[in-house]
NULO-894143 format. One record per residue: x, y, z of N, C-alpha, C in turn; residue in one letter. Coordinates in steps of 0.2 Angstrom, whole numbers, padded with zeros to 4 digits, always signed. Example, Ala and Ser with C-alpha at 12.3 -4.5 7.8 and 13.67 -1.06 7.14 Angstrom:
// NULO-894143
+0066-0028+0039+0062-0022+0039+0066-0016+0039A;+0064-0011+0035+0068-0005+0036+0064+0000+0039S;
// end
This chain:
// NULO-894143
-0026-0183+0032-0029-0176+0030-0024-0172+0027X;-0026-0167+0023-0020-0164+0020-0019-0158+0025X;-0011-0156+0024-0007-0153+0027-0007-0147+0023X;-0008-0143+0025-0007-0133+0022-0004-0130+0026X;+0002-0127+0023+0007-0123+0027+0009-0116+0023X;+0007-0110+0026+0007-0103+0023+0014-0100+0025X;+0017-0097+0021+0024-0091+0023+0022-0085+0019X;+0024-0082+0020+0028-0074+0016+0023-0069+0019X;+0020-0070+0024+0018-0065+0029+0024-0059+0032X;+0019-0052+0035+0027-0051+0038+0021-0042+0039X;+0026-0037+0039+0024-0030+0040+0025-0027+0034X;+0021-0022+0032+0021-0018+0029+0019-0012+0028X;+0020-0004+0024+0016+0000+0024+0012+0000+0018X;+0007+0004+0019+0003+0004+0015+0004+0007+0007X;+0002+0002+0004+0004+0003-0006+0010+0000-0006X;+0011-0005+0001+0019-0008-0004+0013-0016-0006X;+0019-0022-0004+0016-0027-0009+0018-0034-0004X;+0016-0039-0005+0017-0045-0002+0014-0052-0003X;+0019-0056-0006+0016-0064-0009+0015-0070-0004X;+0010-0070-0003+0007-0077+0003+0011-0086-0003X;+0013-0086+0000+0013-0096-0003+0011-0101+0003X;+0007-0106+0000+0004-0112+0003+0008-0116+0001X;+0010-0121+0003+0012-0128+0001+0007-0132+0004X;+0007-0138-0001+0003-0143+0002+0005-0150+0001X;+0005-0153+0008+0008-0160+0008+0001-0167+0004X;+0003-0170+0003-0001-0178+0001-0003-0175-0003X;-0004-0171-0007-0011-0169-0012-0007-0164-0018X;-0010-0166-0026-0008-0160-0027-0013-0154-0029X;-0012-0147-0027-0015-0143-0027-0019-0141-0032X;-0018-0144-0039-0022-0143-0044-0028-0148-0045X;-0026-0153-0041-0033-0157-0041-0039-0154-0040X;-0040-0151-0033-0045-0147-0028-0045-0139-0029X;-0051-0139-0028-0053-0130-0027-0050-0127-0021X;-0045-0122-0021-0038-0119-0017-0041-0113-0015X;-0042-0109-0008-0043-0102-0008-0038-0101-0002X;-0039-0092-0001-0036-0088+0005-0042-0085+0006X;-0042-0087+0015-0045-0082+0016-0039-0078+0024X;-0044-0073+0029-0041-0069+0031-0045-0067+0038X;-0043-0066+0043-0048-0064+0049-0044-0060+0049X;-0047-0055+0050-0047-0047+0055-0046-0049+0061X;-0042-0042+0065-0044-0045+0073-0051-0044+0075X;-0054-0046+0080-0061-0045+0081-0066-0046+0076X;-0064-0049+0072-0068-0050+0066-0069-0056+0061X;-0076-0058+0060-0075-0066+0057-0073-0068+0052X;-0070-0074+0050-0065-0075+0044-0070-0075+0039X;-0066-0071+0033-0070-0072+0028-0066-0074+0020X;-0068-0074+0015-0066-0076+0011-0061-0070+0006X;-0056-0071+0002-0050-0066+0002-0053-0069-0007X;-0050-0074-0010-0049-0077-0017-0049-0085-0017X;-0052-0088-0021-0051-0093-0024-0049-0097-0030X;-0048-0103-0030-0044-0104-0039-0048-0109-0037X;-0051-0114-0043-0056-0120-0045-0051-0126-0046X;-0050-0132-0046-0048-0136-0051-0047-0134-0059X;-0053-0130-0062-0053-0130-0069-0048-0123-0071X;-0047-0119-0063-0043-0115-0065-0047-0106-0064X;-0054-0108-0062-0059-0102-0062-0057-0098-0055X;-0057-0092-0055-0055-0089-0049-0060-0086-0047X;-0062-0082-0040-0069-0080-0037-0062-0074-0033X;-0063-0068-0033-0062-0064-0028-0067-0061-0023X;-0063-0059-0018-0068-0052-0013-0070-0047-0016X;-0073-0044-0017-0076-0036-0020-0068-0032-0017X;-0066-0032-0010-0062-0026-0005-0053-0030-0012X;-0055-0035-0012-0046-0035-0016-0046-0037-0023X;-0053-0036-0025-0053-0036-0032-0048-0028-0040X;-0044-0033-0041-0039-0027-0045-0032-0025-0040X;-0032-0029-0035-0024-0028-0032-0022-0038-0030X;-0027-0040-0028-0024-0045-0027-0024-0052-0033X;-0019-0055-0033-0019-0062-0039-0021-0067-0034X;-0023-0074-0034-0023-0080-0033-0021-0084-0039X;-0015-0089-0038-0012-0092-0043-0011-0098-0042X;-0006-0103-0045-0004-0109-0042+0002-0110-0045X;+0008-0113-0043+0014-0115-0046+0012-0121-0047X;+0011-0124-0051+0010-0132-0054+0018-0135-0052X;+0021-0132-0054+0027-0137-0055+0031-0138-0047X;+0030-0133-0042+0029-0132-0036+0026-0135-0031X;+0018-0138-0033+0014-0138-0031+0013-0133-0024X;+0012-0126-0025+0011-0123-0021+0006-0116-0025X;+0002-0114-0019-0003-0108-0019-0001-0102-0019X;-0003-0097-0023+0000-0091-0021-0004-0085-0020X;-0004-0082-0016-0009-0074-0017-0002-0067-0016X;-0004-0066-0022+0001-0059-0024-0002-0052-0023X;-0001-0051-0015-0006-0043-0013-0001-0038-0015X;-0005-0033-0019-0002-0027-0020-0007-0022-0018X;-0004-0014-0019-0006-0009-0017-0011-0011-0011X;-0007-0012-0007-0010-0015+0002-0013-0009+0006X;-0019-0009+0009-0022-0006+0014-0023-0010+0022X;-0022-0002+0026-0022-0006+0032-0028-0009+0032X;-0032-0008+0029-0039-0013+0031-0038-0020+0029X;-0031-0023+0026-0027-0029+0023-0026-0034+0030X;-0026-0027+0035-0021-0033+0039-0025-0038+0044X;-0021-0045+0045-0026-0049+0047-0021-0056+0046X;-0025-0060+0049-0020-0066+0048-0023-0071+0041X;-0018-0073+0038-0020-0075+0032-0022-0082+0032X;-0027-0087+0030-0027-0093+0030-0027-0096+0024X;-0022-0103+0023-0024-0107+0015-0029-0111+0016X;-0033-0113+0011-0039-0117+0012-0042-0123+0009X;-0043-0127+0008-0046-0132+0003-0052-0136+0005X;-0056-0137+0001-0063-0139+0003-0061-0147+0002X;-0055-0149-0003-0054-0156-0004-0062-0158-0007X;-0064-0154-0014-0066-0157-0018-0067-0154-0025X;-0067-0156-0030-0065-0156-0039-0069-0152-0039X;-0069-0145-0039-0074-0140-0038-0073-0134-0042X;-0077-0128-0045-0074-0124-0046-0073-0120-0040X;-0070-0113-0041-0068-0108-0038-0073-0107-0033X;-0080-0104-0032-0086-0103-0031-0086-0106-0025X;-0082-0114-0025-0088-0118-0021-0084-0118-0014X;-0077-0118-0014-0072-0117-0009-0072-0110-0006X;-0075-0107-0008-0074-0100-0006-0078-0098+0000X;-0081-0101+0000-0087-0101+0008-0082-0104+0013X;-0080-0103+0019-0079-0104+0026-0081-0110+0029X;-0089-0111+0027-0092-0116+0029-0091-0124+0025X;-0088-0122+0020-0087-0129+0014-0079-0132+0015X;-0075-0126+0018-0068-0127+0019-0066-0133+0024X;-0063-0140+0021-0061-0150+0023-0054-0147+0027X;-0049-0142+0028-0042-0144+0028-0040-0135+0030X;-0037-0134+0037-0035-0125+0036-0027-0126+0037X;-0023-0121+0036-0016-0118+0037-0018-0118+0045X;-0013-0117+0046-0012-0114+0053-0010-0105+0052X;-0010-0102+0047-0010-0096+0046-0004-0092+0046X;-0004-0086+0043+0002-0080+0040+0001-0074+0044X;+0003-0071+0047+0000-0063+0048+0003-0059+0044X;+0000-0053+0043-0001-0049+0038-0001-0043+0041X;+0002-0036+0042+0000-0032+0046+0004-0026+0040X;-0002-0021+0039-0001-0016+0038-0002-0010+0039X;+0004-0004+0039+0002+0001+0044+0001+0006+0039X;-0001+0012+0040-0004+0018+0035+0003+0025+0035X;
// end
């Protein structure tokens, strides 16, 4: 099964900046539809960004225009590039892959997600 391993978590205040990376073992990530998602505490996980195989990306309405989701091909690793950060950001971050030739759209639901990271925290303070 595939292996997803998140870093570049960490503490910050708010309106600075912070880039998650996934690596992914057996697979390359450009094959599959790739996301991040994000659990709040007390709060159920939900979907952050996705990239497709074709390259299509799907964001959350909350980090639409501060967050990127990308992919280093050459890497093969996942990247979510959070800026202008709010404490409503903070949360533990997860990588995702539904582990199918999919666009952006279809990984993005929780429920279609084949393989999770074991996760990043992320905390932001005001």
């Amino acid at each position: 099964q595939a292996q997803l391993m998140e870093s570049g978590g960490g503490s910050v205040q708010a309106g600075g900046s912070l880039r998650l990376s996934c690596t992914a073992s057996q697979y390359r990530i450009t094959r599959y539809c790739m996301a991040w998602f994000r659990q709040p505490p007390g709060k159920e996980r939900e979907g952050v960004a996705a990239i497709g195989f074709d390259g299509s990306t799907t964001y959350a309405d909350s980090v639409k225009g501060r967050f990127t989701i990308s992919r280093d091909n050459a890497k093969n690793i996942l990247l979510l590039q959070m800026n202008s950060l709010k404490s409503e950001d903070t949360a533990m971050y997860y990588c995702a892959t539904d582990l199918a030739v999919s666009a952006s759209t279809r990984c993005f639901a929780p429920s279609r997600v084949k393989s999770w990271g074991q996760g990043t925290q992320v905390t932001v303070s005001s």
